[in-house]
N, C-alpha and C positions, 0 to 999 in steps of 0.2 A: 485668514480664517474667519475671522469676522465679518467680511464681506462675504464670503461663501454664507455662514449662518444668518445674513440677513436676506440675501437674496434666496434660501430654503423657506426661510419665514416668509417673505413674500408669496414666491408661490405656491406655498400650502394654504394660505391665506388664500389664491385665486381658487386655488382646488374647493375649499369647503366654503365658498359661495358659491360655487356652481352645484356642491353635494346637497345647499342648502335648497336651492329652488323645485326639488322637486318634493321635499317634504314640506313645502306649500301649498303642493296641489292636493284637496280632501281627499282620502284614503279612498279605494275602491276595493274589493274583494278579491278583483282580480287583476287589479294592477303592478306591472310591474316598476320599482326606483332603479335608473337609469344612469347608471355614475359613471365618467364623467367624461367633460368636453377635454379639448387639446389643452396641453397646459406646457410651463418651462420646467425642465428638468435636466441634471448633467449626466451625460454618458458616461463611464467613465472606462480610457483605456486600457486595453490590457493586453495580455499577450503577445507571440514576435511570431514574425514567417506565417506561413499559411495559420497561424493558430491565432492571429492578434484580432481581436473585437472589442466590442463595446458590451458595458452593464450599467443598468442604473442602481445597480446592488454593493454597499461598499463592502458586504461579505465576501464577496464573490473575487475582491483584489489580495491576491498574494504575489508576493515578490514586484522585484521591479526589473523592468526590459531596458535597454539602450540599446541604441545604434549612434558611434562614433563619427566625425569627419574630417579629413585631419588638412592643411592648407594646401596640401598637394592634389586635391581631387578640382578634376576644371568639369565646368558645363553642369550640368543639373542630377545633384543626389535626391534620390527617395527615398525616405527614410523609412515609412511603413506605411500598411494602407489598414485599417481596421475596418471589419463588413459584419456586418448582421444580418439575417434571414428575417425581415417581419412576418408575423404571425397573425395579422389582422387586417381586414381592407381599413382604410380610414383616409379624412381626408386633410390635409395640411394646411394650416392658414399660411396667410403671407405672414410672413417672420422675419428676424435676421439670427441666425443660428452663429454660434460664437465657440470657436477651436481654440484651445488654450494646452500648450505642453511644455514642460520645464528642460529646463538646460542650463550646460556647466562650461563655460569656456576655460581648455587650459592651454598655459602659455603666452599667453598673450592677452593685450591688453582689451581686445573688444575683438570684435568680428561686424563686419555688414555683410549684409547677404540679402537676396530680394528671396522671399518664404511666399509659397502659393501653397493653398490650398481647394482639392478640388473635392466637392459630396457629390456623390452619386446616390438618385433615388430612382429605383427600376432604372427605364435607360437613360433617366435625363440628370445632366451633370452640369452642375455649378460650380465658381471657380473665385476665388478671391485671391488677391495679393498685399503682401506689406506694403507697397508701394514702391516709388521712386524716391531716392537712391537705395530704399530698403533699408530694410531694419537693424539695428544698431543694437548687440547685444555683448553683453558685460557678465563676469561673474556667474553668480548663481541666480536665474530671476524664472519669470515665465513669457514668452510670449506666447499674444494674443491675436487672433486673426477674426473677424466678420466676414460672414457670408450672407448673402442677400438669399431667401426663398421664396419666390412665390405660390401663391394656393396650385395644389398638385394635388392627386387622388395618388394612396399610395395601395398598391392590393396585396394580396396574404402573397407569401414567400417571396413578396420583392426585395432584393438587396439594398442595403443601405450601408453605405461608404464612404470613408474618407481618408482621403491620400492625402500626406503632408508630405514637400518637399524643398528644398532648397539649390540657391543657382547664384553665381557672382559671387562668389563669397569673395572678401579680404580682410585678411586681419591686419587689425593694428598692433605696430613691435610684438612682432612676433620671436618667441623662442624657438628652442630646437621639439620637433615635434607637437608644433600650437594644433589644437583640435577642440573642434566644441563638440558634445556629448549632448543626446536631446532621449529626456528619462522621462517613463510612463509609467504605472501600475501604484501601490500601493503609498500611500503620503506623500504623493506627487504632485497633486495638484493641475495632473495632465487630462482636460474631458474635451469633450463637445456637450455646448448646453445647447439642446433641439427645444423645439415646440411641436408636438406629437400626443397622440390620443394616450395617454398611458396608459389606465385601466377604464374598463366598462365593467361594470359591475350590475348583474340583473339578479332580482330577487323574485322568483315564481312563488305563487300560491304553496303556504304550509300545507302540510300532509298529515293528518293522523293514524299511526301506523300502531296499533294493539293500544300501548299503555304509553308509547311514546311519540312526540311530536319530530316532525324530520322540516327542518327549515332548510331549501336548496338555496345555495348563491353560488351565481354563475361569474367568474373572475375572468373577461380575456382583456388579450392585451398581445402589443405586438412579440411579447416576450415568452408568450404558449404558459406552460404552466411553472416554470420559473417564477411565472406573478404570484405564486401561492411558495411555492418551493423555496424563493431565494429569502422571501420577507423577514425581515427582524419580527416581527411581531405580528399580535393579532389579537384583538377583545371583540366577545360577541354575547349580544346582553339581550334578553328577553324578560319586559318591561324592568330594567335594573336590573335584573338578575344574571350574574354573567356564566353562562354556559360553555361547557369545557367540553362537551362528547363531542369530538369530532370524529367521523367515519370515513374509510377511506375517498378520497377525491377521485373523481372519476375522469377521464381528458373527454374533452369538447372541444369542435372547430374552434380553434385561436386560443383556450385556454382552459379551465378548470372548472369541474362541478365541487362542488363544496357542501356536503350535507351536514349541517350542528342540529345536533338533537337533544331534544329539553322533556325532563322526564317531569310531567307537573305534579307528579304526587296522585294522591288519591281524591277523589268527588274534585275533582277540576270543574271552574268556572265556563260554563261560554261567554264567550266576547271578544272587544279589539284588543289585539296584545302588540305593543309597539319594539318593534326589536330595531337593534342597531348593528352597524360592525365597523371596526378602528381597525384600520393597519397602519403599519412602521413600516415603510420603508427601507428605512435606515435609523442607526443610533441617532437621537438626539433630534430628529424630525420631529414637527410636529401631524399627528396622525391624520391621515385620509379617513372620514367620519361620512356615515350614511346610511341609511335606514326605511323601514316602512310599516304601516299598519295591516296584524292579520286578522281576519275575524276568522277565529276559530269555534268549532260547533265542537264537543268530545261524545261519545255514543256511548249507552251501557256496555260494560263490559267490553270497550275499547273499538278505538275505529278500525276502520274496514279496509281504509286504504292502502296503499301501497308504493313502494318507492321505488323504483330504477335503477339500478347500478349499472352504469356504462364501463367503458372501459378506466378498468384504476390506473391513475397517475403513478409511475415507475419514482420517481426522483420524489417521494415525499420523507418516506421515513424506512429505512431498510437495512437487517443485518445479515451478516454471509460468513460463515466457518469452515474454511476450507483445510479439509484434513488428506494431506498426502504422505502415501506410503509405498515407498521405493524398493524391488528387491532388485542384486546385482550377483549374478554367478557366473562371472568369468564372460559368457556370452550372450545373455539375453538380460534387458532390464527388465522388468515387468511395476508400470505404474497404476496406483488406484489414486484418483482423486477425486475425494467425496464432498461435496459442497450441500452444507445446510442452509438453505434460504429463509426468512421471516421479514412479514413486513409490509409493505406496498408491495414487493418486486414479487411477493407468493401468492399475492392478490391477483397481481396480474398475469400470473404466469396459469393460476388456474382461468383465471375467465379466459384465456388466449385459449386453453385446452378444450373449453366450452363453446368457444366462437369460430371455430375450424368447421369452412365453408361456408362462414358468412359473407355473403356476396356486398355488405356494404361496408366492408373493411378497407380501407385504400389501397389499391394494386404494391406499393412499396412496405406495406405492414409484414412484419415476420410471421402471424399467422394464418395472412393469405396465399402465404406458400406452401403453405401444407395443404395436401391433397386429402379431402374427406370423405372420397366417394362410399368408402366400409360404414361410415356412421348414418346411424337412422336418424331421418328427418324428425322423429318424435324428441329423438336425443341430444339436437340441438340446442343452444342456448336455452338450455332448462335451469339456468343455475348452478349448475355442480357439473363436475369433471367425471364421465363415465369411461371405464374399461377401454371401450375402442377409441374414446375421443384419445387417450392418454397413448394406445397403441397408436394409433394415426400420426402425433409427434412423437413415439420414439421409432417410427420405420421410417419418418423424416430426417432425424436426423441419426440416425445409425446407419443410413442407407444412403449417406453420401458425407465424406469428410468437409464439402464445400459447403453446405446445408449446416453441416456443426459447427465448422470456424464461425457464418453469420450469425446464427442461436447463439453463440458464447459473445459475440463481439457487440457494435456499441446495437446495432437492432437487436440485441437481445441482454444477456447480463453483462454485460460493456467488460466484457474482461478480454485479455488477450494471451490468446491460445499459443503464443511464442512464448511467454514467460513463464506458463503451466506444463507446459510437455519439454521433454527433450530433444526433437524435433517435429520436424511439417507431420500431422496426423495423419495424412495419408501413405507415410510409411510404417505406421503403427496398429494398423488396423484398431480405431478404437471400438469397444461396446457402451452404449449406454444403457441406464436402467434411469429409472424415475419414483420415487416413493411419496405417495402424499401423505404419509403418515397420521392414517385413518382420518382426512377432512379431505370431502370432496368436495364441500362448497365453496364457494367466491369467498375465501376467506385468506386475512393475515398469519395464519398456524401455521409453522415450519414445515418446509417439505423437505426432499432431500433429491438431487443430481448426482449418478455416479458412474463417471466413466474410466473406464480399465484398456489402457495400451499396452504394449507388445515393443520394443525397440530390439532390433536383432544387432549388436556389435561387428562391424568391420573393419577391425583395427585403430575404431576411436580410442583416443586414448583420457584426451579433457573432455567431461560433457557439462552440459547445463544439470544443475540440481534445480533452481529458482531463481527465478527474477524478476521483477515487476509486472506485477498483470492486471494491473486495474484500470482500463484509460482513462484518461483526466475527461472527466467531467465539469461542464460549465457551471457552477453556481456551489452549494450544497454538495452534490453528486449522488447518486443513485445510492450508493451505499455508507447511508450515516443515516445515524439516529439520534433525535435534538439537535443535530448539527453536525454533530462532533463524529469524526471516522467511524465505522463499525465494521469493519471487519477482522477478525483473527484467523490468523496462520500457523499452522503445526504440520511440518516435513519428518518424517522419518527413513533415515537410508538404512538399512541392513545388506552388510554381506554374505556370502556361504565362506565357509573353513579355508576352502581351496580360491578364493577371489577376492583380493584386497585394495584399497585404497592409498595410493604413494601421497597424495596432500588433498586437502579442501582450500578449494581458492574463495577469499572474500573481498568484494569491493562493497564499496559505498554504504555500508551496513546501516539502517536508522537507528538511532541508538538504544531504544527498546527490543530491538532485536537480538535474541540468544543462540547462538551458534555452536554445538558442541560437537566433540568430535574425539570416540572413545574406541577401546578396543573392551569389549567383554567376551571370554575363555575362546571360542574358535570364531567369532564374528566381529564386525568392527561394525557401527554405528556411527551417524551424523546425524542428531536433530537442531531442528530450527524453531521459532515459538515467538509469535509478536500478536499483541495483540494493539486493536485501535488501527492497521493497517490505512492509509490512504491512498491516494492516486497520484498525492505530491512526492510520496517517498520513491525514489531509484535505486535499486540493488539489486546487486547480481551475484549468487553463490555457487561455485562449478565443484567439479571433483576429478581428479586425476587418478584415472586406473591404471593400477601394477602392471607391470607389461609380463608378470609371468607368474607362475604358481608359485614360484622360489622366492616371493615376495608376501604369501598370502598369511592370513594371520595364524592359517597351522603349522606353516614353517618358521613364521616370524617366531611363535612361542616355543615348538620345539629345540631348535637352536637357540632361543635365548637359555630355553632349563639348562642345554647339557654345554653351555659355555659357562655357565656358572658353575655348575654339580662339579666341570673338570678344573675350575678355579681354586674352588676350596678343596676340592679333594689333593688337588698339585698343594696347597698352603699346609694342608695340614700332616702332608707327608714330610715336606720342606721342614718342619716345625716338629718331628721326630723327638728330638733331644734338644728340643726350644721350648718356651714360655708360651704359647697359643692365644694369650688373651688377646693379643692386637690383629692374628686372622681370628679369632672367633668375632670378633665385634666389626671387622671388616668384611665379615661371611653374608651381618645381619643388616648390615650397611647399604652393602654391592645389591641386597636383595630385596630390601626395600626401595633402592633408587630405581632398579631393573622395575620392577609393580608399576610402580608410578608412572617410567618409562613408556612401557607396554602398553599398560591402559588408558594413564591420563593423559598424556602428552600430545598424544598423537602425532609423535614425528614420524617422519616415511621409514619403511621398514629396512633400510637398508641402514639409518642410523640407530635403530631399535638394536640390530644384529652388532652394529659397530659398537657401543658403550657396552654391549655384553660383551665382547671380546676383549676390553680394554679393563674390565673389571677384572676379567681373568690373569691377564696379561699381569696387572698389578700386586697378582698376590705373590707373585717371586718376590718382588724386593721387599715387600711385607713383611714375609716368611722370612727373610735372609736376616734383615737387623733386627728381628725379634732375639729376645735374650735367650742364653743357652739356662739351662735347668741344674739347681745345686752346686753352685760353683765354690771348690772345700776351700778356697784361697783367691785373697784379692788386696789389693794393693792396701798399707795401713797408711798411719800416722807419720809412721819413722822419716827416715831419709830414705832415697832411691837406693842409695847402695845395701842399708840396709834390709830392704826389698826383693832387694835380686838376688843376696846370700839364705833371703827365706825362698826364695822361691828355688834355689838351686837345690837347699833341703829338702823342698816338698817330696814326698815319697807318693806318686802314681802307681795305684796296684796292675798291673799286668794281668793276661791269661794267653798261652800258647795255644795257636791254632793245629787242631791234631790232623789237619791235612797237610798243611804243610813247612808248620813250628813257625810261623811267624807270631811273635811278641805284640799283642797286642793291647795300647792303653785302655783303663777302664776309668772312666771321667766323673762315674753318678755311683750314686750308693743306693740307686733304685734297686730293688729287685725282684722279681726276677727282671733281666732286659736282655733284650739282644741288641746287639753290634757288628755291624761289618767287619771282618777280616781286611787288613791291610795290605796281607798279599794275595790270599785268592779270592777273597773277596764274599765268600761263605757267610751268612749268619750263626754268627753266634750266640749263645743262650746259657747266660749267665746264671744261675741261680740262688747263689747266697755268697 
C-alpha cells in the first residue's frame, strides 16, 4: 500500500508540473489553460464476461471477480480480457505499461506457469511474458508483468485491451483439487498502470450573463464524461473564493462542458480575476490543480451575454420514482407505470424533445430517431420543449414497442423493460403519455413518463410482479444523487372478489425491501416499497394465480364465516346442559386466529379454508368435556363405600312422557327447561 501511495505521489507530482507551465505563460483575454500532457495512472480491473473493463475510478470498484484453474487444465487458459472504448484521439509516448493481478494458490505448495500477456490499442497488439521457465507463484501475492509501448496515435472509440493468460502450468505437492484463483476488483490490488492523456482540461473566456458570471470548463478525457461523473471531488475558486453553483454539464466530443457560476454581488469590480479548479480523483490523491486569468468587463445593469447549453450530461446527478399499479380479474392484468424523473436525466430528456431533427446529432443518438417532419422550423432548438416536439416523441414511441424498449433502455433511461412489465411489450399493447409538469424549459424540474399495458391471461398461472430493472451502470450510474442510489420503488397488486392469488414468490430480496401481502374484505393486495434502489441489487417477486373462483377471496371469506358460524353454533348446542365458558372463549379464539388468517397471513386459500374447518371440527371435543350444569351431588370426603350408599340414596326427580309414559330423569333445578324424551324422543318442557 505504500508503494501504491508513493508511486500516486509521484505522478500527481508529474501532473502539477506540467498543470504548472502553462500558468507561466502571461494571461491573455482570450486564452485558453491546456491541462494536461500523458501521464502514469492505474487502471483498475473490473468486471467478468463480456462486462469486465477498466476504471481509473476507485469508486467505481464493487465486489470482486475470479476465475479459477485447477492442475487438470493442459495448454493455455484465458483467464479474462478487460476493454475500454477511448473517448479521445491522443497520442502515446514510448512507455512500459505494467499488468499487476492477485491470486491464491490452493493446495498446493506453489504453481509455475509461463503468464502472457497481450494489450491491444485499435489493431495493434503487444505482448509480454513472465518468461522462461515462468513464474513461480506461492500463497497469496500479486503478479506482475511489463509491457513494452511504443509512441502510437490512439483515436476516439479505439479499443483498448488486455488479455491475461496462462500456459504450462505445474504444481508443486500438489493436493486433492490444487488450483490457483487469480482475483480482481475491489482491494485487489489487480490494475494496469498505462501512460495515457488522462484529462485535458480547457478553460474558454468567462461570460457575463445578467447579474451572473458563467465560467465554462471543458473536461475530456478518454473516459467521456465519467471524467466529471465518476471524480471524488472538486474545488473551484474564483480569486480564493470557492464557488459551489454548478449548472447542469452539457456532453462534448470526448467529454464534458462544466459551467460554475459566481454570483459577485452588487457594483462588481472590473478586472483580472484568477480562478482555479482541483480535482480528486480518487480518496487520498493528491489533487489535479490548474487555472487561468479572466478579465472580466461587468455592464450596468448586467451583462448582455449569453451561455450555451449543449447537450446535458445523463450520468451527473438523477432521481427516479417509480410507482406501479397492477389490477388482476381472473383474465386480464392491466399495468400503469408511472415514473417521475428529476435531475440531469429531465434536463436531457427536455433538450432531446427540443432537438428532434437536428441534423448534427450523431446517426446512433435516441433523438435522431425520431422523425420531426410535424415540427416547425421556428420551433426548433428554441430552448423549451413545445406541444408537437413532445407529440413527435410520443408517436415515437407509442407507435412501435421497438422504438419504446430503446427509449427505456441503456440509449435512453437505462432501465430494463423485462423487469417492469410482465411480458415482451409487444403483447401488451402499451400507451404512453408524457407530462412536464408545467416547465418546458431545459431544465432539472420533475417530469413525469406513464405508460399503461393490457396482459390478456392464457392459462398463466406464475407471472412476473418485479424484478430488477435498472442496468448496471459504469461508474456512479445515471440514477444517483451525491453518489448514493436514488431511486424509490412502490408496487401495488389488487385483486377483484372473484380472482385471487394462491402465493407471492420472493427471491433475492435487498434488505430494505417491504414485501407485503394481505387480504382486505373482497380483494387481496401485494405491496412492495424500497427506497435508495440500485443497479447492484437482484430481485425477483412473482405471484401465483388461483386456478379457479373457488379459490377467490369471496369464496375464501364466505366459507371461512359459515365454517365457523356452524362451529360454534354445533358447540353451543353440544353444550345444552353444559358449562359454555370453554366454547365461549374458544368461539373468540377460533375467530380471532381465522382474522389473522384471512387477512394477515396470506396463506393460499385453500389452507385459509382448511384451519376453518379444523376450528369447527374442534368444537365437538370442546363442547363434549365441558362440565355438565348444577351437579346436586359429587363425591365427598368419606370413604368410596361410603359414597356410593350416598349416591344409591340420592333421590332423581322424574317426569312421564304423556306420549308414551316413559320415566324420564330430571338432572338441573333450572327452570323452566326442556329435555329429551328417552323413548320418543319429544321435548319436553319442564316448568317448576
Amino acid at each position: 500500500m505504500q508503494a501504491r501511495q508513493s508511486r500516486r505521489a509521484y505522478t500527481i507530482l508529474i501532473i502539477l508540473l506540467a498543470s504548472i507551465i502553462p500558468l507561466s505563460i502571461p494571461p491573455s483575454a482570450s486564452a485558453e489553460v491546456v491541462c494536461c500532457g500523458a501521464n502514469e495512472f492505474e487502471l483498475f480491473l473490473i468486471g467478468e464476461n463480456n462486462e469486465a473493463t477498466m476504471t481509473p475510478f476507485e469508486n467505481e470498484l464493487v465486489g470482486i471477480n475470479e476465475k479459477g484453474v485447477s492442475q487438470s487444465v493442459q495448454g493455455t487458459e484465458e483467464i479474462a480480457t478487460w476493454s475500454i472504448i477511448w473517448k479521445q484521439s491522443a497520442t502515446i509516448p514510448e512507455s512500459t505499461w505494467r499488468f499487476n493481478i492477485a491470486y491464491e494458490v490452493e493446495n498446493a505448495a506453489g504453481v509455475y506457469a509461463n503468464a502472457t500477456v497481450d494489450i491491444r490499442i485499435g489493431s495493434n497488439v503487444y505482448t509480454a511474458e513472465s518468461g522462461t521457465p515462468g513464474a513461480f507463484m506461492s500463497g497469496s501475492d500479486v503478479i506482475g508483468i511489463d509491457i513494452e509501448i511504443p509512441p502510437i496515435a490512439v483515436g476516439m472509440n479505439d479499443p483498448i485491451e488486455v488479455t491475461f493468460a496462462v500456459r504450462s502450468m505445474l504444481f508443486t505437492q500438489p493436493g486433492d483439487d490444487s488450483s490457483i484463483r487469480f482475483v480482481w476488483g475491489e482491494d485487489t490490488g489487480s490494475w494496469l498502470r498505462v501512460n495515457l492523456p488522462l484529462v485535458t482540461i480547457d478553460m474558454p473566456n468567462a461570460l457575463v450573463v445578467g447579474e451572473e458570471v458563467f465560467f465554462p470548463v471543458l473536461l475530456k478525457s478518454g473516459f467521456g464524461e465519467r471524467m466529471w461523473s465518476s471524480l471524488e471531488d472538486f474545488e473551484f475558486k474564483v480569486g480564493g473564493v470557492v464557488v459551489s453553483d454548478v449548472r447542469s454539464p452539457s456532453i462534448v466530443s470526448g467529454g464534458v462542458e462544466v459551467p460554475f457560476v459566481w454570483n459577485p454581488g452588487s457594483s462588481p469590480t472590473d478586472g483580472n480575476y484568477q480562478i482555479n479548479l482541483s480535482i480528486w480523483l480518487n480518496t487520498g490523491d493528491i489533487p489535479l490543480t490548474t487555472g487561468r486569468m479572466h478579465d472580466i468587463t461587468f455592464e450596468e445593469g448586467g451583462g448582455t451575454q449569453s451561455y450555451h447549453f449543449g447537450e446535458p450530461a445523463r450520468a451527473v446527478s438523477s432521481r427516479l420514482d417509480v410507482d406501479i399499479a397492477v389490477k388482476y380479474d381472473g383474465s386480464h392484468i392491466t399495468r400503469t407505470v408511472e415514473m417521475e424523473i428529476e435531475g440531469s436525466m429531465a434536463s436531457w430528456l427536455r433538450w432531446g424533445m427540443d432537438n428532434i431533427g437536428n441534423n448534427s446529432l450523431p446517426s446512433d443518438h435516441l433523438f435522431s430517431q425520431v422523425q420531426g417532419q410535424s415540427i416547425a422550423s421556428n420551433l426548433k432548438e428554441n430552448g423549451r420543449v413545445d406541444d408537437s416536439e413532445k407529440e413527435a416523441l410520443l408517436n415515437h414511441v407509442d407507435g412501435s414497442t421497438r422504438n419504446l424498449e430503446v427509449f427505456l433502455g441503456n440509449a435512453g433511461l437505462a432501465l430494463n423493460p423485462d423487469g417492469l412489465f410482465e411480458a415482451d411489450l409487444f403483447d401488451m399493447n402499451p400507451e404512453v403519455a408524457i407530462d412536464l409538469m408545467g416547465v418546458s424549459g431545459i431544465d432539472d424540474a420533475p417530469m413525469k413518463i406513464r405508460i399503461d399495458v393490457v396482459l390478456e391471461l392464457s392459462g398463466e398461472e406464475r407471472i412476473l410482479l418485479i424484478s430488477d430493472f435498472i442496468r448496471p451502470q459504469l461508474g456512479t450510474g445515471i440514477w444517483t444523487m451525491n453518489g448514493n442510489p436514488s431511486v424509490d420503488l412502490s408496487v401495488t397488486l389488487t385483486t377483484s372478489a372473484f380472482s385471487g392469488l394462491y402465493s407471492v414468490i420472493k427471491e433475492d430480496l435487498p434488505d430494505n425491501m417491504q414485501v407485503t401481502h394481505y387480504r382486505v374484505g373482497l380483494s387481496e393486495v401485494v405491496t412492495i416499497e424500497i427506497n435508495g434502489l440500485s443497479d447492484n441489487d437482484k430481485f425477483e417477486v412473482e405471484y401465483a394465480v388461483a386456478g379457479s373462483a373457488l379459490f377467490s377471496p369471496f369464496v375464501s371469506l364466505l366459507a371461512t364465516v359459515l365454517l365457523l358460524v356452524s362451529g360454534i353454533v354445533l358447540g353451543l348446542r353440544l353444550t345444552q346442559y353444559r358449562s359454555r365458558w370453554i366454547v365461549g372463549i374458544s368461539s373468540f379464539a377460533f375467530s380471532g386466529m381465522m382474522a389473522y388468517v384471512y387477512v394477515l397471513s396470506a396463506l393460499p386459500p385453500t389452507f385459509v379454508m382448511g384451519i376453518a374447518a379444523a376450528c369447527a371440527v374442534l368444537m365437538v371435543p370442546l363442547a363434549i368435556i365441558s362440565p355438565r350444569h348444577e351437579q346436586d351431588w359429587a363425591l365427598g370426603e368419606d370413604s368410596l363405600s361410603d359414597d356410593y350408599e350416598k349416591a344409591l340414596s340420592r333421590e332423581i326427580p322424574t317426569v312421564d312422557c304423556p306420549a308414551c309414559n316413559t320415566s324420564n330423569p330430571v338432572e338441573t333445578m333450572k327452570r323452566p327447561v326442556r329435555i329429551p324424551c328417552g323413548g320418543c324422543g319429544r321435548n319436553l318442557r319442564i316448568e317448576g
